[in-house]
N, C-alpha and C positions, 0 to 999 in steps of 0.2 A: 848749595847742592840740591840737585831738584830730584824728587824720587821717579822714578814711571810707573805713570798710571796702571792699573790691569785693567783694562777694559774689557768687559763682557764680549765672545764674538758675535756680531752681528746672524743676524738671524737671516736665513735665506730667501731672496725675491721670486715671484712668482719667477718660472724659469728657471730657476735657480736648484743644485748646481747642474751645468752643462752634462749634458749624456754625451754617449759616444753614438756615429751611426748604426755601430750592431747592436744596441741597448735602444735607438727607438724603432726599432722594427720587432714586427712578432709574426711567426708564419714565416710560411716563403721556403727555402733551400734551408736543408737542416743540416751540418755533419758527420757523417756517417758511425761517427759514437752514438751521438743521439738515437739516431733508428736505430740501430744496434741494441738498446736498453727498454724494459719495461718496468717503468714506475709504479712498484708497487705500494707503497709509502710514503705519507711524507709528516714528522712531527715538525711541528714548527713551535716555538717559543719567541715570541715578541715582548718589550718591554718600550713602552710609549714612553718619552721626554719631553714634553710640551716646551717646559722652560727654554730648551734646545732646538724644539724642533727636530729632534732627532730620534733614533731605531737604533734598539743593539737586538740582536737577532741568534740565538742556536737552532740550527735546521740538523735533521736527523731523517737522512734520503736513503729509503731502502729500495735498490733497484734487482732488475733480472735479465744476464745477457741474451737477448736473443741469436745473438752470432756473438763470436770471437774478440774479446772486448781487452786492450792494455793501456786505456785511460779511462776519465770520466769528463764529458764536457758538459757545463753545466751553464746555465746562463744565468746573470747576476751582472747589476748594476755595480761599475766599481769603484761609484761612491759610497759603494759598505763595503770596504776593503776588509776582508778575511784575516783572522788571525792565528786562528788554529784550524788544525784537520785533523781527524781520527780514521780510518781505515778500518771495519770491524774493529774497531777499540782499541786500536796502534795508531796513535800521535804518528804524523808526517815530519821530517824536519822544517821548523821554515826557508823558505825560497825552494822547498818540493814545487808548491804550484805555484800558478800566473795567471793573473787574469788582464792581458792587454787589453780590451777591446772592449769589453763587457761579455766576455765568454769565460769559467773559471775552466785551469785545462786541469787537471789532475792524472797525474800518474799512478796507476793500481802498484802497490808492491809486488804483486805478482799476475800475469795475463788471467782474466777470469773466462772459463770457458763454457758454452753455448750449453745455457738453462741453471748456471750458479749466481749466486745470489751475490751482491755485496751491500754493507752500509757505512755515508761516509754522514760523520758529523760535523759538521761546520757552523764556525762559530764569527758572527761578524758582527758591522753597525757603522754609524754613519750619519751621515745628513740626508737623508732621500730626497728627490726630486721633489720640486712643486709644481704641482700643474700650474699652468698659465690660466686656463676655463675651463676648467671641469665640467663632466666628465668629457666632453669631445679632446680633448687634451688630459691623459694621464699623467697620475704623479700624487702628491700630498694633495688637502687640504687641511689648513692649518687654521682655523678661525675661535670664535668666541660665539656664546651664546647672548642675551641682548642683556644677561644680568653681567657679563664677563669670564665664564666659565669656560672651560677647555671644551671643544665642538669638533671631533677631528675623522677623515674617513680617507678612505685609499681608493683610487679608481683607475686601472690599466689596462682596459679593452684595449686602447690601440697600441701601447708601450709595451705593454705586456706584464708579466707576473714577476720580468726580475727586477722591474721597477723597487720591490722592496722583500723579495726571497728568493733565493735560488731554488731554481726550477727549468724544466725543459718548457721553454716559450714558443711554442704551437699547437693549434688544436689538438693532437692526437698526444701531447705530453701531460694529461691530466695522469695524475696518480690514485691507485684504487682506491685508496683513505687519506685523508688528512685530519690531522690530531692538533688541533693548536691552541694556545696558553698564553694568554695576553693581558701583561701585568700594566695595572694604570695606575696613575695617582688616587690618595683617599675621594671618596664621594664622587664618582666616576664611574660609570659603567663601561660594557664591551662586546654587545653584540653581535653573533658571528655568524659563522654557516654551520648548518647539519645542527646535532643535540647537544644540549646542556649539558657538560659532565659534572660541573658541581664549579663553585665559587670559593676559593681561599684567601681569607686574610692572612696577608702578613705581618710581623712586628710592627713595623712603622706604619699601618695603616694601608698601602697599596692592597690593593686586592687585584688574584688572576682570577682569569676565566677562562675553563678548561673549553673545548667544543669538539666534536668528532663530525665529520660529513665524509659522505660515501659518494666516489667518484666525481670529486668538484671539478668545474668546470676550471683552465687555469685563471684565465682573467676574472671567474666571478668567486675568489677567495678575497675576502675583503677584512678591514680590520674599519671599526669604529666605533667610536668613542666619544661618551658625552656623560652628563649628569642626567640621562632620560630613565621616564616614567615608562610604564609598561600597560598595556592594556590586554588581556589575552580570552580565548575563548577555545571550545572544541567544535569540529563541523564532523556531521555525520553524512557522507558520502553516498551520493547515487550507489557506489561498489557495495555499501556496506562497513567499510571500514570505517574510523574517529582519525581524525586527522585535528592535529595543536594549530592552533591558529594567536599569531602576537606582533604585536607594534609596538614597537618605540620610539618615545615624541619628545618632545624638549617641553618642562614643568610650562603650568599655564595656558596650554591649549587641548584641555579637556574635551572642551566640546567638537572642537574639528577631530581631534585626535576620533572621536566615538563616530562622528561620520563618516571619515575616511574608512575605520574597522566596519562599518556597517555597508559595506560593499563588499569586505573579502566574501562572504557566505555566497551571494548570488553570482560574485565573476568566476568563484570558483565550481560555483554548480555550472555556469555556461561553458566552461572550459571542458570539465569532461563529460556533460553532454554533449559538446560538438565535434571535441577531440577525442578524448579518451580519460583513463585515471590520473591525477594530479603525482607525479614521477617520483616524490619525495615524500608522500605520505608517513613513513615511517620515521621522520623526522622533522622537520613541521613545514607551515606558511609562513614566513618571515619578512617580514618590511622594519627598514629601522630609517628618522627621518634624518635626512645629510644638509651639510654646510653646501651642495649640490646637486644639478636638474637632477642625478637619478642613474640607475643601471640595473643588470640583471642578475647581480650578486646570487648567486645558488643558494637559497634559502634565507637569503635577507637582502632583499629588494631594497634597492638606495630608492630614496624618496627626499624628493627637493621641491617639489610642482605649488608651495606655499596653500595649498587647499582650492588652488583654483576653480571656479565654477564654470561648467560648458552647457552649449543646450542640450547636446544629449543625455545630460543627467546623470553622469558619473566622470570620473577622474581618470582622462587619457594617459595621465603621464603611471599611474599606479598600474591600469586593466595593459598597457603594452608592458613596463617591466615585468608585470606578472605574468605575463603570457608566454613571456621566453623560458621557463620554466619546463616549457615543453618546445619551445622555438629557439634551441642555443645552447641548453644545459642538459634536458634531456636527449633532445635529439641538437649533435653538432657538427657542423661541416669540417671536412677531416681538413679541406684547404679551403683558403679564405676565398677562394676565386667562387667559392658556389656561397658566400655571406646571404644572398638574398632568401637563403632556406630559413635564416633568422628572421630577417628583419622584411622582406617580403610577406613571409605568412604571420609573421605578428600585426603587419599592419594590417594587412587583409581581417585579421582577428576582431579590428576595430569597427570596423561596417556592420560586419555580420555581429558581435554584439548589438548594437544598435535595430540590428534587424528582430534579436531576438529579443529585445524588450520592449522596441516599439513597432516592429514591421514595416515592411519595404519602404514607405517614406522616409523613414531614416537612414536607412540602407542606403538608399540612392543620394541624398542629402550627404553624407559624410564621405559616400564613393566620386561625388562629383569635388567635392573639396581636394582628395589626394589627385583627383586628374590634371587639374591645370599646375600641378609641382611637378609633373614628369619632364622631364630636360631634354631627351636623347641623345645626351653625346656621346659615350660608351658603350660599344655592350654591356650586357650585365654580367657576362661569364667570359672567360677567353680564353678557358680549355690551357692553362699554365697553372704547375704554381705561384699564387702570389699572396705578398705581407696582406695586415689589414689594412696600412695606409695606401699600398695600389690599388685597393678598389672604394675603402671610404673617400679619399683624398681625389678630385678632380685635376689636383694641379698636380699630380702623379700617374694622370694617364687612367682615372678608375671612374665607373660611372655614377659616385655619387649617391644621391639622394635616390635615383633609380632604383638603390637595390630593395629599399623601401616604398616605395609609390607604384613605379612601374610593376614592381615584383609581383603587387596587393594585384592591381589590373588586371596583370597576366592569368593570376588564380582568381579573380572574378568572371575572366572569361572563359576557362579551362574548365570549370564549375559550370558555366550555359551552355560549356559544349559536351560535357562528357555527362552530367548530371549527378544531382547531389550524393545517391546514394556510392555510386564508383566514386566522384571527389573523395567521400567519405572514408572511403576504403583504401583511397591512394595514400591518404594524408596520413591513417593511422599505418601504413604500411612503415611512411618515411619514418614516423616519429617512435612506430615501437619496432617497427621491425616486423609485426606480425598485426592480424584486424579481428582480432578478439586481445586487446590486451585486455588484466587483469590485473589489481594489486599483487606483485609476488610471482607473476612471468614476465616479469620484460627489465631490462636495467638500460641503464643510458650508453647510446650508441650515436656511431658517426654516418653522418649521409654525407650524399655527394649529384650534382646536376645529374649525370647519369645515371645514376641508382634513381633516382625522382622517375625518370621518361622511363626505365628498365617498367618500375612500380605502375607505371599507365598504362604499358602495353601488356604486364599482364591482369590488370583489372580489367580492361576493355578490349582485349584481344585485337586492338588498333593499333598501327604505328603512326603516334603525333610527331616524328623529327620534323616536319614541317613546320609544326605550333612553335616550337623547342627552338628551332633555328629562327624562327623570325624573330621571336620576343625578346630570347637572350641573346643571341651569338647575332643578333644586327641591331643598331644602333634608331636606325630610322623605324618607326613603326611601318607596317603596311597601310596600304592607302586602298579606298574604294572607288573607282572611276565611273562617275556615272555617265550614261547617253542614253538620251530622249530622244527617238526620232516616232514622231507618228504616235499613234499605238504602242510602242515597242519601247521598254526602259530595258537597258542591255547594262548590266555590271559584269566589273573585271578588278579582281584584286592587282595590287602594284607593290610588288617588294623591294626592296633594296638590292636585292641580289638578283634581282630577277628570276626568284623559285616559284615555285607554286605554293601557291596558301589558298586551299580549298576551303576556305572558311564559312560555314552556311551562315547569311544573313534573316533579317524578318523586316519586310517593307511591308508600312502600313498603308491600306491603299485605300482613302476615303473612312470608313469605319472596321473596314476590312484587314488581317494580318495573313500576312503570306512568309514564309520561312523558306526561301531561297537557295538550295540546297549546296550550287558554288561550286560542281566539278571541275575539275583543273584549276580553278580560280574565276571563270567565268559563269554567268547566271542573265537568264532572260525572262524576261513575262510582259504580259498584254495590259496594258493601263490604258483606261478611256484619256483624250487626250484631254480632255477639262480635269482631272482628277488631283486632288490632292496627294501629294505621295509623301512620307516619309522614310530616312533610310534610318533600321536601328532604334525603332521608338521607345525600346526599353534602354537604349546604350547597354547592349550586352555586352562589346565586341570593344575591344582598345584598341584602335584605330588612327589614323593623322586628324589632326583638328586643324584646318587652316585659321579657324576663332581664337584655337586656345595659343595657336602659336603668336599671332598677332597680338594676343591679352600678355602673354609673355615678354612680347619684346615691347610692347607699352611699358609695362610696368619693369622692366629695365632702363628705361628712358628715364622713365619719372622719377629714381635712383639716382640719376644721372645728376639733376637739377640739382 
C-alpha cells in the first residue's frame, strides 16, 4: 500500500496567478458607488509569507457618502478571496458579498445617506500576482538577497492598488490617511510610506511595523521587505523647516549606500528651489533599495538603478523617482489621460537639474538625448477618460514613451516662450494650487491638461490653445518650411491640422540672432544671399526633425538584423 505524498504547493511563476481584465486596469470609467464615496481612511494590516509566497490581509475602509449610497464597491484582486465582513462592527453573513470580476460588491445593511459615514472591515489573503518585469508590469516581487534572504516589494502603477488591498483604484480614490502594520518574519525589516509609529515584537519573533502617511497616492502605497541596514540624516530646508532624510540598502554596500544618501541633500535643495517645498516634509524623504528598476512610492522611493554611474553626475533613476514627489503624489492627474503632468515635468526635471549644477552645456546635452526617443504616434492627451495602460501601452492605442520625452520638450519650449519667471509661476500653480506655497498651506491635489492652459492664460494673460493643441492633442509635431529666394528667407509653420502655430523662431544670420516673431505662422526677413543662416540655433522649439526621423528608422532596421 503506497501512502500519498503531501507535497508542498508550488510556488507561483512570474505571471502567476492570472488576473481578471477588471483587475488589470486602473482608472478609466469608475461605477457610480465609487464616485458616490469619499475615502476617508484606510488601516491596512499586512502579514508577509515568504515560504508561500503569499498575503493575508485585514483592511479597515472608512468611507463618506457623498450621494445616496446602498452598496460598497470596492476593488480587490480575487485572488485574496475575502472571508469575513464587518459593517460598523456587524459581521455580514457569508455569500452577503461577491467579488466576480475583481470588484468586491457589498451590500450596506441599511442605505447610507448623503454626508454619513460608514466602516467596513475586511479580512482576506491569498497568493498575489507576480509581476512578469517590474515595475513596468505590476504585481509581487518575490526574490533573495545574494546571501539568500527574503528581498520582497510590491509595485502597481499600472494594475493598480487592488493588486494587493482593497481599495478604490483611480487617481482620485486615495484616502485621507492610511495606517498600515506589516508583520514579517524575525530579522526582517519593513519599510513604508509616511512616519514610523513604532515597531513590535511578537512572541515568535516576527515583528510589525506600524506607519501612518497622509493622503497616499493609491499606487504609491507599497510594502517592502528585506534584512536592510539604514542610513538616515536631517536636512534643514530653504523654508526653514528640518525635514528626516533615510535609506535602506541591503548589508555590505556601505559605501554606495553613503553615495547614493549624499545626493538626497542637493536634489532636494534643487527641487524646492525650482519648484517649491518638498510636499511631505512632515514626514520624511524615503528611498528603500528593491529587488526592481524603481517607483515613486510616496515617501519611499523604490530604488533598483544598482548605483549606476552617468556623466552627468548623479543617479537618474533616484533624482526622477524623487521628483515625482511633487510630479504624481503631490500634484496628481485626476484622469490618466493628462499622465504627462507626471512624467513629462519629472523628465523635464532632469535637464534643468543638470542645468543647475553644470549650466547650459549640460542642459542642452541631456535635452538632445530625450529628443531623438520622441516617437509621435499618439497624441499625448485625447480629452477621454482613460486606464493607465491606454496611454503607457502603445499597443493600446496610447502615446507611450511620449508622455515622458515629448512632454519634457513641450515644457522646454513653453519655458523659451513664455519665460522662466511665468514658467515658474505656472508650475507652482499646477503643483500647489497656489505661487507662494509654503510648509503648512498647501496639501496634495489633482490636476488636469486644462487646469495647466487655464494656469498659463492667467499667468500671462495669453491664450496658448494653439501651443496646447499642436503638442498634445496632434500627433505629428509641427514643421518649419523654409524658402530662399534672392535676399528673402520666408518661414511658414505646417501643422497637422493645419491651425495656426504662431510660434516666434530665432535665425542666426552669419554672427547675427534674429527672433522671428511668426504671426499667423508665417515670418520673413532680408539675408544677404551668400549668408550663412541657421534655423533655431539654440533648439528652443520641438519641431520635425527629418535627421532624427531617419536616425529613428535606422536604428529600427538595425533591430531588425
Amino acid at each position: 500500500m503506497f501512502l500519498p505524498l503531501l507535497l508542498a504547493a508550488a510556488l507561483p511563476a512570474k505571471g502567476e496567478p492570472a488576473i481578471t481584465a477588471q483587475t488589470a486596469i486602473s482608472g478609466g470609467a469608475r461605477p457610480p458607488e465609487q464616485r458616490a464615496m469619499r475615502f476617508d481612511s484606510a488601516d491596512l494590516q499586512f502579514e508577509i509569507l515568504p515560504d508561500r509566497e503569499a498575503l493575508e490581509g485585514i483592511a479597515t475602509l472608512t468611507f463618506t457618502a457623498t450621494a445616496p449610497l446602498g452598496r460598497l464597491v470596492i476593488d480587490l484582486d480575487r485572488n485574496l478571496p475575502v472571508s469575513a465582513i464587518a459593517i460598523d462592527g456587524v459581521p455580514l453573513a457569508p455569500g452577503t458579498w461577491s467579488n466576480p470580476e475583481g470588484q468586491l460588491f457589498v451590500p450596506l445593511p441599511h442605505p447610507l445617506a448623503k454626508g454619513r459615514s460608514v466602516t467596513a472591515r475586511i479580512v482576506y489573503g491569498g497568493t498575489p500576482h507576480v509581476a512578469v518585469k517590474a515595475p513596468w508590469d505590476s504585481g509581487m516581487v518575490w526574490s533573495k538577497t545574494p546571501d539568500g534572504r527574503t528581498w520582497f516589494a510590491t509595485t502597481a502603477e499600472g494594475i493598480g492598488c487592488d493588486i494587493f488591498w482593497p481599495c478604490l483604484d483611480f487617481p482620485e480614490g486615495r484616502p485621507a490617511v492610511a495606517t498600515l502594520h506589516i508583520t514579517v518574519p524575525a530579522g526582517l525589516k519593513a519599510p513604508s510610506n509616511g512616519v514610523l509609529l513604532g515597531v513590535d515584537t511578537l512572541a515568535d519573533g516576527r515583528t510589525r511595523w506600524n506607519w501612518r502617511a497622509g493622503h497616499p497616492n493609491t499606487y504609491g502605497i507599497a510594502l517592502n521587505v528585506g534584512p536592510y541596514e539604514e542610513i538616515s540624516g536631517t536636512y534643514k530646508s530653504r523654508f526653514g523647516n528640518m525635514i528626516p532624510m533615510m535609506y535602506w540598502y541591503l548589508p555590505g554596500e556601505e559605501k554606495q549606500a553613503a553615495a547614493l544618501f549624499a545626493e538626497f541633500a542637493p536634489t532636494l535643495d534643487f527641487y524646492e528651489s525650482v519648484v517649491g517645498p518638498y510636499p511631505f516634509a512632515d514626514e520624511k524623504v524615503g528611498v528603500v533599495e528593491t529587488p526592481h528598476k524603481g517607483m515613486e512610492h510616496q515617501t519611499i522611493n523604490a530604488y533598483g538603478n544598482g548605483y549606476a554611474k552617468a556623466p552627468e553626475g548623479f543617479d537618474w533613476l533616484f533624482h526622477h523617482e524623487f521628483g515625482h514627489e511633487w510630479f504624481g503624489n503631490q500634484l496628481t492627474a485626476a484622469n490618466w489621460d493628462d499622465y504627462w503632468l507626471h512624467e513629462g515635468y519629472e523628465s523635464y526635471m532632469q535637464p534643468l537639474y543638470g542645468r543647475w549644477r553644470e549650466g547650459e552645456a549640460r542642459y542642452a546635452v541631456m535635452l538632445d538625448a530625450q529628443r531623438n526617443q520622441i516617437a509621435n504616434l499618439k497624441p499625448i492627451v485625447s480629452g477621454t477618460l482613460r486606464t493607465e495602460e491606454q496611454v503607457y501601452e502603445t499597443s493600446k492605442g496610447g502615446p507611450g514613451q511620449d508622455i515622458y520625452y515629448k512632454g519634457a520638450w513641450m515644457l522646454h519650449t513653453l519655458r523659451g516662450l513664455i519665460g522662466d519667471a511665468a514658467f515658474a509661476a505656472v508650475t507652482r500653480l499646477e503643483v500647489y494650487g497656489r505661487t507662494d506655497p509654503k510648509p503648512g498651506n498647501f496639501a496634495p491635489r489633482f490636476g488636469s491638461t486644462c487646469e495647466y492652459e487655464s494656469f498659463v492664460r492667467r499667468v500671462t494673460g495669453k491664450d496658448y490653445g494653439w501651443f496646447f493643441d499642436a503638442y498634445l492633442r496632434q500627433a505629428a509635431l509641427p514643421e518649419l518650411i523654409q524658402t530662399r529666394t534672392g535676399n528673402t528667407l520666408a518661414l511658414a509653420w505646417k501643422t497637422a491640422a493645419g491651425t495656426p502655430f504662431p510660434m516666434p523662431v530665432e535665425v542666426q544670420i552669419g554672427e547675427r540672432i534674429v527672433r522671428v516673431r511668426m504671426t499667423d505662422g508665417h515670418g520673413r526677413l532680408s539675408v544677404p544671399a551668400n549668408a550663412h543662416v541657421v534655423i533655431d540655433p539654440a533648439a528652443r522649439v520641438l519641431k520635425r526633425s527629418i535627421a532624427v526621423e531617419e536616425y529613428q528608422a535606422w536604428q529600427t532596421a538595425q533591430k531588425k538584423k
